[in-house]
Structure formats: structure tokens, C-alpha cells
N, C-alpha and C positions, 0 to 999 in steps of 0.2 A: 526357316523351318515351315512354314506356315504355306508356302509357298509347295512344299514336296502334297498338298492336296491336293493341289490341280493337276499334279501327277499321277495324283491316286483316281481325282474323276473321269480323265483320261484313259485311264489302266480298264476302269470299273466298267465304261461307258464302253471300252472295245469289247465286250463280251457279245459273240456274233452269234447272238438266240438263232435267228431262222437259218442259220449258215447250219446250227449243231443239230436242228431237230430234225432239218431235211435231210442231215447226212445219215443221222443215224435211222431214220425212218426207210428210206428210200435209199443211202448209201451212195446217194447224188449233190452236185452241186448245186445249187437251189440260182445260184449266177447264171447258168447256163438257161433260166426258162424266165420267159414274161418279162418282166423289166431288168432282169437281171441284176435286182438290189437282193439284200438279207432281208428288206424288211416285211413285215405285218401282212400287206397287203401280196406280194407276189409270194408268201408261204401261202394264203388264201385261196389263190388260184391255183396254187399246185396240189394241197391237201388238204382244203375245205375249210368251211368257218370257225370251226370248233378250234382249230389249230392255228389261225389266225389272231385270234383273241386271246389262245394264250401268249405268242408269242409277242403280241400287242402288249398285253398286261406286263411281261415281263422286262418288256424294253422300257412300257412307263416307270414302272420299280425301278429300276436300273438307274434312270436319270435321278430321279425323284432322291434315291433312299443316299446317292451321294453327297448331294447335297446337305443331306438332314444327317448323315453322319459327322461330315464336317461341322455343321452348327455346333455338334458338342464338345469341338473345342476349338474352335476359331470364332468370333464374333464378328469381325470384318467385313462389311459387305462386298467390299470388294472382290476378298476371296471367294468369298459364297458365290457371288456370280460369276467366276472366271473356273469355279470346280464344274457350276451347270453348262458352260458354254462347251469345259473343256473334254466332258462328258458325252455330248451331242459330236462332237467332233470325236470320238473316240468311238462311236458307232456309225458314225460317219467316213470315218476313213480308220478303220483299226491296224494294227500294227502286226495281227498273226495271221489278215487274210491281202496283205502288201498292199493296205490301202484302200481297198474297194470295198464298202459297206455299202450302210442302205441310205436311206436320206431324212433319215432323224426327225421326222415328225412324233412318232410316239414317245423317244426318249425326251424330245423338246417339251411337250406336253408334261412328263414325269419331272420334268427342273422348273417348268414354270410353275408346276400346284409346288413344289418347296420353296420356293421366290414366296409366293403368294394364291392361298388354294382359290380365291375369290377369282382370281384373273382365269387360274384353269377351267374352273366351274363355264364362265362365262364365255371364254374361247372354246372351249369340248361343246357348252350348248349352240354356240353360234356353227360350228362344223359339222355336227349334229342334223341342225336346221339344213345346211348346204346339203347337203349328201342326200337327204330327205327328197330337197324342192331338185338336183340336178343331176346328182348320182353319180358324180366325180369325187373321187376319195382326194384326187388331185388337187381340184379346185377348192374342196373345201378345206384341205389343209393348208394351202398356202395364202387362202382372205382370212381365216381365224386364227392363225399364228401373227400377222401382218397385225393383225387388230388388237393383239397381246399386247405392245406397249401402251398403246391408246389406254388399255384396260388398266393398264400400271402406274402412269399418269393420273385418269380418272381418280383412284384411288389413293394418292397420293403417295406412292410405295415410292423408296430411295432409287435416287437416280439412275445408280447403276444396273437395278434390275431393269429400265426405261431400254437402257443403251444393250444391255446383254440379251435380252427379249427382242430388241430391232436386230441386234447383227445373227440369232438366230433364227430370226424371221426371213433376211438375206439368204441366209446356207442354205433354207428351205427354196429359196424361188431358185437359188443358182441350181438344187438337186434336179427340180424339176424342170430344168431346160426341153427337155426330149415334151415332157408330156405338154408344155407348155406350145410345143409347134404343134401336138396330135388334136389338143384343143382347139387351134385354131386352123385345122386343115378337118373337123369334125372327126376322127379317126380317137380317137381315145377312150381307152378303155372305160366303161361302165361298171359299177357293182352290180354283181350276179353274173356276170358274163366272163367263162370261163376262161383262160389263157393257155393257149397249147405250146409244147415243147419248142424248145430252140428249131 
């Protein structure tokens, strides 16, 4: 039984915010422009920061609030960290837009403050910092998610959150493939710097 949660943070995790807000704002497929993910960042470029942040915040909710519902009646850690994993993966690749989401940086962020809000705290300041000193949303989500288990370790948090924060950390560098070549051929996008249509 215990196991139909993972189902549920899967379920919970596919809810495709920037897919729903670009459609109904613009009546567009939000795929169609800039990196062509659902997430945070490519709603930014198409309809500004304001909208950005929400749809940020709500993808962290999303991960985060799965997790913390199952806490209330699963105690397992194992569960708990296979609901956050299965969550990220459900905004990741959701099941009502066949698979193509966004690349779970913010719902990751929202599973790991309910892991452990001390890791989030200190992964959000350390991306925070990145974005600041280099102005890749890219690059700083994928050294301060990478740095999440290190944090989870340090503080001696159960294994599993060790191991479910590294293969989250993974789904993030595989998302990032594309920007990962634009980084290193200098060509990648910047924050502020607008992104035009398909």
C-alpha cells in the first residue's frame, strides 16, 4: 500500500505549471519557444519574471508538498525518498504532455527542503551565489543540486536521502545535455537576455 505513494508523487509531480499558464495566457505551447522545456526559466523568457517565479514557486510546492503529505502517514524513508524522486520524474517526463516536461530543477529543490530544509537553504544559497558571480541559471543548477548530497552527508541525514539527491542530481546534468554543449561552445543563454520564438 505504501508503495501506491510513489504513485501519487509521480501523479502530483506531472502537473505541467508552465505548459497550463502559457496556454492559457497566450493559448501557445510554451515547447515550441527557447529551450523548449515546461519549466521556470523558458516561461521567463516568454512572459517575463513576474511569471517565472510563479511558476518556480509552484513547481517547488509541488515537489516539496508531496513529500510532506506522505510523511503523514508513511514513516519509511525509503518511501519518502522514492515519492521525492518519483515526483521530479513526473515533471520530468509527465504522462499528459507524452513525456516531455521540463528538467526538474525547481520541483528538485521543493523534494530536497522536505528531505531536509537545511540542504535546500544551503543548495538555493550556493545557486543563488552562481547565477550572481555567472549568470547561467544552467550552471548554477546543476553545481548546487550536485552539491545537495555532499550537504546531506555533511549533516548526517539518512542514506537514502544521500542516494535520492545524487540520482536527482544525475536527471539534472542528463536534462541539461543541450546547454551543457552551449556552455562550452560560449553560446548559452544568460539571465536577462530575452529568447525569441521558435
Amino acid at each position: 500500500m505504501d508503495w501506491l505513494w510513489v504513485l501519487f508523487g509521480y501523479l502530483f509531480g506531472s502537473i505541467p505549471t508552465g505548459y497550463l499558464v502559457v496556454k492559457a495566457l497566450r493559448g501557445d505551447d510554451i515547447r515550441r519557444y527557447g529551450s523548449g522545456n515546461i519549466g521556470a526559466t523558458n516561461v521567463g523568457r516568454l512572459l517575463g519574471r513576474r511569471w517565472a517565479m510563479a511558476v518556480g514557486a509552484f513547481d517547488i510546492v509541488k515537489g516539496g508538498l508531496a513529500v510532506m503529505l506522505t510523511r503523514l502517514w508513511v514513516g519509511d524513508h525509503l518511501i519518502l525518498a522514492l515519492v521525492g524522486v518519483a515526483s521530479v520524474c513526473g515533471h520530468v517526463f509527465p504522462l499528459w504532455l507524452k513525456f516531455r516536461g521540463g528538467k526538474g530543477v525547481a520541483t528538485t529543490f521543493g523534494v530536497v527542503f522536505s528531505y531536509h530544509p537545511l540542504v535546500a537553504l544551503a543548495s538555493g544559497a550556493l545557486w543563488w551565489i552562481l547565477v550572481r558571480l555567472f549568470r547561467y541559471v544552467s550552471l548554477a543548477s546543476m553545481i548546487s543540486l550536485s552539491c545537495a548530497p555532499f550537504f546531506f552527508w555533511l549533516l548526517g541525514a539518512d542514506r537514502v536521502y544521500v542516494f535520492a539527491s545524487a540520482s536527482l542530481a544525475a536527471l539534472t546534468i542528463a536534462r541539461h545535455k543541450d546547454n551543457i554543449e552551449r556552455l562550452l561552445s560560449g553560446t548559452e543563454n544568460r539571465v536577462g537576455r530575452p529568447t525569441k520564438g521558435p
